[in-house]
C-alpha positions as CSV (number, residue, x, y, z in Angstrom):
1,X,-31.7,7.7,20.3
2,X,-30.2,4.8,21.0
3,X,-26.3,4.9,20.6
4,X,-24.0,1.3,20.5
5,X,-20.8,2.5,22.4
6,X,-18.7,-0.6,23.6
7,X,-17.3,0.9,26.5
8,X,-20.2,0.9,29.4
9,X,-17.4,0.9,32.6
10,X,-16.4,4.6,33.8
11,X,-12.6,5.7,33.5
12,X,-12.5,9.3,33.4
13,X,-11.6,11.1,30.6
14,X,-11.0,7.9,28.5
15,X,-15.3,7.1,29.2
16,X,-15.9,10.3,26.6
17,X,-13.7,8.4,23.9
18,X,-15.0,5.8,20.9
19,X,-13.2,3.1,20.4
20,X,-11.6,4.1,17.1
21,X,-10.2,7.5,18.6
22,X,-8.2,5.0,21.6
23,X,-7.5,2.7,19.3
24,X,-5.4,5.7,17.3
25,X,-4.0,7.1,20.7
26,X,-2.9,3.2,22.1
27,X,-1.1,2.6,18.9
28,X,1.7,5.7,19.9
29,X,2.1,4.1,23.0
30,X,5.4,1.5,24.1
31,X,4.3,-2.1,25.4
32,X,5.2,-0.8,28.7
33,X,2.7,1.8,28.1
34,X,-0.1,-0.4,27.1
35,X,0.5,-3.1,30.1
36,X,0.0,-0.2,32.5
37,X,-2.9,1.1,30.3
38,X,-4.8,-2.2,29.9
39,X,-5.5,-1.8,34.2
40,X,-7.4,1.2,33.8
41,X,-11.0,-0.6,32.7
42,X,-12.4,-3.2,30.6
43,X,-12.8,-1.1,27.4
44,X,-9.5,0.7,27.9
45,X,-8.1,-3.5,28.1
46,X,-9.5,-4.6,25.2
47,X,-8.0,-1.8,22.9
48,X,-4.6,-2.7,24.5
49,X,-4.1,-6.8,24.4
50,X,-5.5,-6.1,20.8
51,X,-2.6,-4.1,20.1
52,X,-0.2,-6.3,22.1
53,X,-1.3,-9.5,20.3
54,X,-0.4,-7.9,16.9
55,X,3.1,-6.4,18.2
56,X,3.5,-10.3,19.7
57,X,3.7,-11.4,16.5
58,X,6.1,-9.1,14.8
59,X,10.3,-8.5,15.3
60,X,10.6,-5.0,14.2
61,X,14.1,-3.9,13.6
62,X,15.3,-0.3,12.9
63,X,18.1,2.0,12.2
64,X,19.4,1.1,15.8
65,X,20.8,-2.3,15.9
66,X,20.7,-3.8,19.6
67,X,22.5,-7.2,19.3
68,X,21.5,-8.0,23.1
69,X,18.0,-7.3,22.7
70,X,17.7,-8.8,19.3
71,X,19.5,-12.3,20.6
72,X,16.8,-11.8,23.7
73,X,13.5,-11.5,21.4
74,X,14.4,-13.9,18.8
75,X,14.8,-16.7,21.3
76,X,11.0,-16.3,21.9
77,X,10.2,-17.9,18.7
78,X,13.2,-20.6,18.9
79,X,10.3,-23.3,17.9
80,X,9.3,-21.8,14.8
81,X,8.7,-18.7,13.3
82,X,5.4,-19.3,10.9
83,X,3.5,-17.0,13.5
84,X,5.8,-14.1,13.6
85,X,6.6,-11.6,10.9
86,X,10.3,-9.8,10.5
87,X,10.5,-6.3,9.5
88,X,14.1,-4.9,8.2
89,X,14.4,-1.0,8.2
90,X,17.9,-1.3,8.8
91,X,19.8,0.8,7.1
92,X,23.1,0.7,9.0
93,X,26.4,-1.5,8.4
94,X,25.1,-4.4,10.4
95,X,22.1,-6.1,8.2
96,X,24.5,-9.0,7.9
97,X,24.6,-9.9,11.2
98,X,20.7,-9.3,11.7
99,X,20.0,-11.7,9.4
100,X,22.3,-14.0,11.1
101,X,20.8,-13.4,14.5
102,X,17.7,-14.3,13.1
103,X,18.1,-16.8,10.9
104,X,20.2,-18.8,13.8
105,X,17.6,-18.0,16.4
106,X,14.0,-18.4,14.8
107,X,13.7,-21.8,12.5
108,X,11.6,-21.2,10.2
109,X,10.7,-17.7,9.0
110,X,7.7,-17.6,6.8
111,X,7.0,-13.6,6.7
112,X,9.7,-10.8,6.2
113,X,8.6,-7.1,5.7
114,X,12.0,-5.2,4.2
115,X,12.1,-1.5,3.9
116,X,13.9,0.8,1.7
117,X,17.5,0.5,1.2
118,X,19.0,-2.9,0.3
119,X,20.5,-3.7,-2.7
120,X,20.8,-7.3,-4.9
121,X,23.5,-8.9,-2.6
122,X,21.1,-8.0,0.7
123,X,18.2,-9.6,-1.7
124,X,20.5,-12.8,-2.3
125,X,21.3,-13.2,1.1
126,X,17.4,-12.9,2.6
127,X,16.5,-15.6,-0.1
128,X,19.1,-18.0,0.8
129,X,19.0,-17.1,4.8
130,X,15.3,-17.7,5.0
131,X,14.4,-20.4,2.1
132,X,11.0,-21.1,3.7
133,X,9.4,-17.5,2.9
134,X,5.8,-17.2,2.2
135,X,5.1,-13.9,2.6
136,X,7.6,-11.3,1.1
137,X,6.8,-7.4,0.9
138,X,10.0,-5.2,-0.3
139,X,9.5,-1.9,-0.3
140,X,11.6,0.4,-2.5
141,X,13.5,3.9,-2.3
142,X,13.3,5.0,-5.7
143,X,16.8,7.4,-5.2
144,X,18.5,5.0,-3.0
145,X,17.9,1.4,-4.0
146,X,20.5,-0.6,-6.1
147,X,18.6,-3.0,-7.4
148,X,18.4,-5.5,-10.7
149,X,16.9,-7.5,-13.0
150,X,19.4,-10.1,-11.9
151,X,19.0,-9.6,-8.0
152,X,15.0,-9.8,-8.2
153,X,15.7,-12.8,-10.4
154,X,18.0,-14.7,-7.9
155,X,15.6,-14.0,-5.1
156,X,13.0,-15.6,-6.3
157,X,15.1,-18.7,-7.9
158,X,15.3,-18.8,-4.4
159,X,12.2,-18.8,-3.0
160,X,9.5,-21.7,-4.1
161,X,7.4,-21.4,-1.3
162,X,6.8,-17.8,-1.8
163,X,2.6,-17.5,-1.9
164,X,2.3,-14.1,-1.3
165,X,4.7,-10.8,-2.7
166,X,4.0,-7.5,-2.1
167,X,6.2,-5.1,-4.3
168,X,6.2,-1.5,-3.3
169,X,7.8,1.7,-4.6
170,X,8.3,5.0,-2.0
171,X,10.1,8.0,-2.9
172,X,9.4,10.1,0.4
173,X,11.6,9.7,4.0
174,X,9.8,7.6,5.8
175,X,11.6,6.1,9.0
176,X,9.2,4.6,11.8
177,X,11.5,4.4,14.7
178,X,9.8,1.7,17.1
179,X,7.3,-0.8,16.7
180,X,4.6,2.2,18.5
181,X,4.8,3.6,15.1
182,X,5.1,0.7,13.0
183,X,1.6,0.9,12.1
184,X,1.0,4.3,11.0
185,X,3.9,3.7,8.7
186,X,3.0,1.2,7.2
187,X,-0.8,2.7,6.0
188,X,1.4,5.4,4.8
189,X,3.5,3.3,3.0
190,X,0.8,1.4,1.4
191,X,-1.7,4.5,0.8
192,X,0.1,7.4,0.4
193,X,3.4,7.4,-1.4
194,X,4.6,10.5,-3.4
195,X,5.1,10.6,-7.0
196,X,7.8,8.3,-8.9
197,X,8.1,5.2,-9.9
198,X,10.3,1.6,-9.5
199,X,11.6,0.7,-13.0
200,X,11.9,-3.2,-13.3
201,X,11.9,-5.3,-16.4
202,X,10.7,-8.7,-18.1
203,X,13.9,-10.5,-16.8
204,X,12.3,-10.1,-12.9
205,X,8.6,-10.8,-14.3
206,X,9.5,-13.4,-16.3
207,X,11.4,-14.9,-13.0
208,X,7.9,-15.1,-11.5
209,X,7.3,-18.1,-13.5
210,X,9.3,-19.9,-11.1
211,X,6.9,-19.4,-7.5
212,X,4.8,-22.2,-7.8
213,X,2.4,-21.7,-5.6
214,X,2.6,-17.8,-5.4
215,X,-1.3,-16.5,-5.0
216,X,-1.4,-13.5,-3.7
217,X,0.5,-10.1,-5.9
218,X,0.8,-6.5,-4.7
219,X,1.9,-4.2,-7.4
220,X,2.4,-0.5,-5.7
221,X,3.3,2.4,-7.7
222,X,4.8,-0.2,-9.7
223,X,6.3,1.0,-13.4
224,X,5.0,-2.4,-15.6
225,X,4.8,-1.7,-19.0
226,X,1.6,-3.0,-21.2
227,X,4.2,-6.2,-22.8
228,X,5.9,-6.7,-19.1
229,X,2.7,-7.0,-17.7
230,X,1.6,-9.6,-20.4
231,X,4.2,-11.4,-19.4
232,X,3.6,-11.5,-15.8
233,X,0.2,-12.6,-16.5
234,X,1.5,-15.5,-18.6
235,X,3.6,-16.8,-15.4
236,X,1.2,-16.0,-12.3
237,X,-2.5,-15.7,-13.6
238,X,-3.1,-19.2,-13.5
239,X,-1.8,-19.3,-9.7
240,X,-3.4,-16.0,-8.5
241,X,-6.0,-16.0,-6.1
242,X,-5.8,-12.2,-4.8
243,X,-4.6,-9.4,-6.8
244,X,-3.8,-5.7,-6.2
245,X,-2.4,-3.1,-8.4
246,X,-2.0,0.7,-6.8
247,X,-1.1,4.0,-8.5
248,X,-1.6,7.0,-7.1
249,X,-1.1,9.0,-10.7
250,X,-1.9,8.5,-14.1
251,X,-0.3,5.7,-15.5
252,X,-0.4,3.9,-18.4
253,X,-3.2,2.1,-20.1
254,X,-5.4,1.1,-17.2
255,X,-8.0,-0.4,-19.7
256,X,-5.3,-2.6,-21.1
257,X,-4.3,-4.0,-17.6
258,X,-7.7,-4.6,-16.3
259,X,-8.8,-6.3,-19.6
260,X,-5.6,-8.5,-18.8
261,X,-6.4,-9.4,-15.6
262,X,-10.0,-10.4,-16.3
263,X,-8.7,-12.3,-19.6
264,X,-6.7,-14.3,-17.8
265,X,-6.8,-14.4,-14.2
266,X,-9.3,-17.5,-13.9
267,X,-9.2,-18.5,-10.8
268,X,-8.9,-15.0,-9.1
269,X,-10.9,-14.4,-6.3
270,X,-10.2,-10.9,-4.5
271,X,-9.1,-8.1,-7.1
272,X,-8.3,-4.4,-6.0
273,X,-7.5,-2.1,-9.0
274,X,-6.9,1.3,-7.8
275,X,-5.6,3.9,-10.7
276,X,-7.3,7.3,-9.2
277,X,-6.7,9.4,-12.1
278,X,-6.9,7.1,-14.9
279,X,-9.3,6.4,-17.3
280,X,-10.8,2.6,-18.1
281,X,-12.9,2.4,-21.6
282,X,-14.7,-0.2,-23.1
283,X,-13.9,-2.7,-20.4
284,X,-15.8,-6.8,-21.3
285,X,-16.3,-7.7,-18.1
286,X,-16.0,-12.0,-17.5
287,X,-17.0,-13.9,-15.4
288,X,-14.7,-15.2,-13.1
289,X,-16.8,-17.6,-10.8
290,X,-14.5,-17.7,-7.9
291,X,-14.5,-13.8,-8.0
292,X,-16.1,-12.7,-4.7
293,X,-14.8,-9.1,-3.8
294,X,-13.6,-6.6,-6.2
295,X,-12.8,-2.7,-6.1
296,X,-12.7,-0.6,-9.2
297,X,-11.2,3.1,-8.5
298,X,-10.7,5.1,-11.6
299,X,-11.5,8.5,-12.8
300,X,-14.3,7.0,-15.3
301,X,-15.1,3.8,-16.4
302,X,-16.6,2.5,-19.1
303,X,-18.1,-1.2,-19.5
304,X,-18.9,-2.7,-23.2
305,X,-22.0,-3.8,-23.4
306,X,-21.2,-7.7,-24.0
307,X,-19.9,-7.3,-20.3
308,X,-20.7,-11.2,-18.9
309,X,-23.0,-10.9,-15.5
310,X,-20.1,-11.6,-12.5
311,X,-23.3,-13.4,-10.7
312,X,-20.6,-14.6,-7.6
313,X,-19.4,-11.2,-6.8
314,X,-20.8,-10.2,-2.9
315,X,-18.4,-7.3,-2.1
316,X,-18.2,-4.2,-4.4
317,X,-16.1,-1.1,-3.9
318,X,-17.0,1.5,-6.6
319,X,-15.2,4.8,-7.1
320,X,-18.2,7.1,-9.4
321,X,-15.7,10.2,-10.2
322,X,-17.2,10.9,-13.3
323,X,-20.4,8.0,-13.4
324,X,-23.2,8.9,-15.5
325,X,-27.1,6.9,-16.3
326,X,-25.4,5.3,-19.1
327,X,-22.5,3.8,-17.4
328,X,-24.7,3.1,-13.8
329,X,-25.8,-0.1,-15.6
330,X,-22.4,-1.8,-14.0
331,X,-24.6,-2.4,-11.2
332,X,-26.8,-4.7,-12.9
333,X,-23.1,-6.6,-13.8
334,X,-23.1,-7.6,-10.2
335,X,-27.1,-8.6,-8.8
336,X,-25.9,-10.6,-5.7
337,X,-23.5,-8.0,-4.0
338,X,-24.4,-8.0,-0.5
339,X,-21.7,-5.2,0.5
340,X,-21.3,-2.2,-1.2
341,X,-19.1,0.6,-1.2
342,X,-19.0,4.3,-2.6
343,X,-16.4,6.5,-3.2
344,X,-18.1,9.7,-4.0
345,X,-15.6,11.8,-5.0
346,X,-17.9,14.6,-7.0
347,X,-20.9,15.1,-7.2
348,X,-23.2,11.9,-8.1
349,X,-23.7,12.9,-11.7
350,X,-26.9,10.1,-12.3
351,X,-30.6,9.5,-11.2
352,X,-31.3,6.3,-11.6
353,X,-29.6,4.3,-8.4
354,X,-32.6,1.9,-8.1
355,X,-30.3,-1.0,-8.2
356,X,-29.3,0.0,-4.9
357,X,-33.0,-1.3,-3.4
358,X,-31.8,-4.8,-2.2
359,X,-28.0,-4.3,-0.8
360,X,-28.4,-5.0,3.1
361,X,-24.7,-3.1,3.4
362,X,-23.3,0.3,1.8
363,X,-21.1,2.3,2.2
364,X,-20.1,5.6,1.6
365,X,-16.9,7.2,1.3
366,X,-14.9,10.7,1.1
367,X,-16.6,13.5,0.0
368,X,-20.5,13.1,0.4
369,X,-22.7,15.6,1.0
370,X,-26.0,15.1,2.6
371,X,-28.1,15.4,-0.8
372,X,-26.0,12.4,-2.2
373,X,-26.0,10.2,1.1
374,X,-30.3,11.2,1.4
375,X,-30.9,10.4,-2.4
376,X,-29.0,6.7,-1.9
377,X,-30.9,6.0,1.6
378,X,-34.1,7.0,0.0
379,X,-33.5,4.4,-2.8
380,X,-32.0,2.0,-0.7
381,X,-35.6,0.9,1.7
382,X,-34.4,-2.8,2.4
383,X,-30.5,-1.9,3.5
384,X,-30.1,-2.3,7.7
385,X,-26.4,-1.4,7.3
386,X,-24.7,1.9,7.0
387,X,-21.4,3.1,7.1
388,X,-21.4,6.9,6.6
389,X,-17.0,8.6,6.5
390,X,-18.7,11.6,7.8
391,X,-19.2,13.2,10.8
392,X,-23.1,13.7,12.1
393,X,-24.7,16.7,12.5
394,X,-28.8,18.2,13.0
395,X,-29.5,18.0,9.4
396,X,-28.2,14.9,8.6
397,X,-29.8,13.6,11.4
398,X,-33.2,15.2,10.7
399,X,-32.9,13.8,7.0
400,X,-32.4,9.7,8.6
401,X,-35.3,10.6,10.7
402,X,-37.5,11.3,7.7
403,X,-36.4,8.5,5.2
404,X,-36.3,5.8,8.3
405,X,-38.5,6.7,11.3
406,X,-41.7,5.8,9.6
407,X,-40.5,2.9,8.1
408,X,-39.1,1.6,11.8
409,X,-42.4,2.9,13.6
410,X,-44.2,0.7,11.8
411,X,-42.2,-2.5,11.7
412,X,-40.7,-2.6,15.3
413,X,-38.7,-5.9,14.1
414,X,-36.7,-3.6,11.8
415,X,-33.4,-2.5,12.8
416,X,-31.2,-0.3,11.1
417,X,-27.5,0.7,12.0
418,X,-25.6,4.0,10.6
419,X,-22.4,4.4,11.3
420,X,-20.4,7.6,11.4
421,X,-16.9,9.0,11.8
422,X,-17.9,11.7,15.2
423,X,-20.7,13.0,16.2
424,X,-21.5,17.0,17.0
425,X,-23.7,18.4,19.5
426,X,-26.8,17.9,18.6
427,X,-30.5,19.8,20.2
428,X,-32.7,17.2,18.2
429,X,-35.5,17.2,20.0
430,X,-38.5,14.3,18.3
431,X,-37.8,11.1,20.0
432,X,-35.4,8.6,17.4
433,X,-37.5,4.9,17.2
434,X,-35.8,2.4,19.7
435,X,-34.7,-0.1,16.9
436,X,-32.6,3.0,14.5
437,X,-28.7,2.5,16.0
438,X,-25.9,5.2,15.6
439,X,-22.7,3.8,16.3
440,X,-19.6,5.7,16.0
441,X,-16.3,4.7,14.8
């Protein structure tokens, strides 16, 4: 068995680790930390300056405001801030002055992240501190946030160079104290906010008229009504080139939005629709011919049979909660995807997967079980890419072996790579063919 495992130099404990579990340990650590760390070995290095080059580029501010240090970092990025991002989760009496500090010291800042508790007058005075904003993400408290119409409005008067806006709604206490935990807070953030829900209205969607060259919108756990969101189409669709809309519940009529967004988002190119627990029915697919990834994550979904072929797509994420023979055909909607992915959240609940046989990349998601993974291997000869969320053991191994090892024994210029989250002990004792890889992530 051949395994691909990046770090080759010894290092004692740290030799027995992948690279994804010292990536997750690294990130807890302060730069100090890492700049001692990154002396250990090669591998341990690489995992460090990788982290270090991100934290480079980002002024993280918390609840403890440290003029000194502030007035010290900022002056890094006197000659221009378009590299660096700001993130706000200040929630003290001095937000005024940080905003000064920063607006004086850094000349141009293109990217602010700003976290939970501000209300229209901190949203006035971000929009008219830093003018030249490209990238925005504000990120609400539901029970904590004083926020309007009229402030979103102002803001964004405010703001013409704004391309990209990410809009998000928390409810839990959330409070990453250092940039070492930045990270982890922010995939929360993003992935796994509680129940509830922002309330804003057609005044502040209506105001998004006014970004001309916003392309890029992040709706999360956003409360849009059907008519708000009609009218956020009519000012952005035109402009949008990437769009994502999260909910973590069941909301709304999530065959109305998605009919919206393919109506009249022409010139969309990346689209991520994620309602978990809703249901989508009778969906016309179009054809958007600058449409090149797209992600569909519902609790069923149903496609009318007019559905237009989306021949440009090459990047599929498909949640099949409740997919059945008659709805599988959405596969034949895309014929040139070259990666796909499956969120198998049941039981696969169809038999015919044989428009699987060409993808050269899948994969497979959450809660697979080894029947499911074998039956879309076995139908899936031609693909040399896997990427398996599941941790290998005998019988999963013993079931690759029998769908692949013939098939590599005869063509040695065949190679195929699995990936999988860990690996157990394994006594497997036939020798794997030379040219089947298990990497580890």
């Amino acid at each position: 068995m051949d395994t691909i495992d990046s770090q080759s130099d010894e290092c004692g404990c740290l030799y027995s680790l992948n690279d994804g579990l010292l990536l997750a340990i690294c990130l807890h650590l302060t730069n100090r930390d890492l700049l001692s760390l990154r002396l250990v070995s090669k591998s341990v290095k690489i995992v460090s300056d990788r982290i270090l080059s991100k934290r480079k580029k980002q002024i993280f501010v918390g609840d403890v405001f440290n003029r000194a240090k502030l007035e010290f970092v900022s002056k890094f990025y006197s000659n221009g801030g378009r590299d660096v991002t700001i993130a706000l989760l200040h929630r003290g009496p001095h937000l005024t002055k940080i905003i000064s500090i920063l607006s004086r010291n850094i000349e141009r800042i293109e990217n602010l992240k700003f976290y939970h508790c501000f209300n229209d007058e901190h949203l006035l005075l971000i929009s008219q501190s830093f003018p030249h904003l490209k990238y925005l993400m504000l990120n609400f408290r539901v029970d904590q946030n004083a926020v309007t119409d009229n402030g979103i409005s102002l803001m964004l008067l405010n703001l013409p160079n704004l391309q990209n806006f990410h809009l998000s709604k928390i409810e839990s206490e959330k409070s990453p104290s250092s940039t070492s935990h930045f990270y982890n807070a922010l995939i929360e953030l993003m992935f796994y906010a509680t129940r509830g829900t922002l309330k804003i209205s057609e005044a502040s969607f209506q105001a998004f008229a006014s970004i001309q060259y916003l392309n890029d919108l992040f709706l999360d756990e956003i409360d849009i009504s059907a008519n708000e969101f009609s009218i956020l189409m009519e000012a952005t669709a035109q402009k949008l080139r990437q769009l994502k809309m999260f909910h973590t519940y069941q909301f709304g009529n999530a065959s109305f939005y998605l009919q919206e967004i393919f109506n009249k988002c022409t010139k969309l190119e990346c689209l991520y629709f994620s309602f978990k627990h809703s249901t989508v029915k009778n969906l016309k697919l179009m054809n958007i011919s600058s449409l090149k990834q797209i992600a569909v994550i519902t609790q069923t979904c149903e496609f009318n049979h007019s559905s237009e072929i989306l021949a440009n797509v090459e990047k599929l994420v498909l949640s099949i909660r409740a997919l059945d023979d008659q709805q599988l055909d959405v596969m034949s909607r895309f014929p040139n995807v070259k990666n796909l992915t499956l969120i198998l959240s049941l039981r696969l609940a169809f038999t015919n997967i044989s428009d699987l046989i060409n993808l050269p990349k899948i994969e497979i998601k959450d809660g697979a079980n080894i029947e499911d993974i074998t039956r879309i291997m076995n139908t899936s000869p031609n693909c040399a890419h896997f990427v398996i969320h599941k941790q290998l053991d005998a019988e999963l191994l013993y079931s690759i072996f029998d769908i692949h090892g013939g098939i590599l024994k005869e063509d040695h210029n065949k190679i195929i790579a699995i990936q999988f989250a860990s690996i157990k002990q394994i006594a497997f004792r036939q020798t794997l063919p030379t040219n089947l890889k298990l990497v580890f992530f």
